[in-house]
KOLKOL-511006 format. One line per field, with one value per residue (C-alpha): x, y, z; residue number from 1; residue in one letter. Coordinates in steps of 0.001 Angstrom, whole numbers, plus 524288, in hexadecimal, padded with zeros to 5 digits. Each point is the difference from the previous one (the first is absolute). Layout:
xx X  ...;
yy Y  ...;
zz Z  ...;
num NUM  ...;
residu A  ...;
REM end
This chain:
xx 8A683  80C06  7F9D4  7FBEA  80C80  805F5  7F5CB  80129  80E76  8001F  7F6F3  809D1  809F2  7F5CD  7FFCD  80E94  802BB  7F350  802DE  80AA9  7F7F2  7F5BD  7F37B  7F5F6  807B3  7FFC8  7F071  7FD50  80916  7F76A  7F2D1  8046C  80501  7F3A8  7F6B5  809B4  7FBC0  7F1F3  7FF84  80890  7FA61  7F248  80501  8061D  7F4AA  7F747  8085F  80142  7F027  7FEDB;
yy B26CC  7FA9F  7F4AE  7FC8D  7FFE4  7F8C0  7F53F  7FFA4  7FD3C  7F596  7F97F  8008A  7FBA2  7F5B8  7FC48  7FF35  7F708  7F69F  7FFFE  7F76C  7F62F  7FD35  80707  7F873  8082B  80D03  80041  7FC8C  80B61  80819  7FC93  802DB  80D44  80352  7FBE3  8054B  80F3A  8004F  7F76F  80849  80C67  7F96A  7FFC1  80C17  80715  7F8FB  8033C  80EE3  7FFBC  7FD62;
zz D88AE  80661  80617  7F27B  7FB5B  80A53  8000D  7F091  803C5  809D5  7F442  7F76C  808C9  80316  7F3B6  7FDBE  80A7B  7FC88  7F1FC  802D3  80849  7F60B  7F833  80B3A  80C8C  7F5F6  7FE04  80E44  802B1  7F679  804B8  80DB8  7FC51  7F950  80C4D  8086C  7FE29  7FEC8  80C90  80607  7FBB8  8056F  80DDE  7FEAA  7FBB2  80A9D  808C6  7FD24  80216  80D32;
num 1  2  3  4  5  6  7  8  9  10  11  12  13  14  15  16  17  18  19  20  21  22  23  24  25  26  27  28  29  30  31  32  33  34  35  36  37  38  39  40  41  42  43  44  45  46  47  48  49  50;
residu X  X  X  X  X  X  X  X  X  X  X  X  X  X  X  X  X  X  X  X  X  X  X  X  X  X  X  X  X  X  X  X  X  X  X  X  X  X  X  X  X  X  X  X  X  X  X  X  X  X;
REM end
């Protein structure tokens, strides 16, 4: 639960920061937050198996 919350927050601080550079920078930051966990989680999980 608190890793969620501090990932949702360095998003939003992501965000912040990138909203001033431009949209483009602010959905490559999105796309790479949203393949970030499940790839993650994948190695994890893989991981935890052997």
């Amino acid at each position: 639960m608190m890793s969620i919350l501090i990932e949702q927050l360095i998003n939003i601080t992501d965000a912040i920061f990138l909203g001033h550079v431009g949209e483009i920078e602010l959905g490559v930051s999105a796309l790479a937050g949203i393949w970030n966990l499940p790839l993650f989680s994948t190695f994890i999980c893989t991981d935890l198996k052997k």
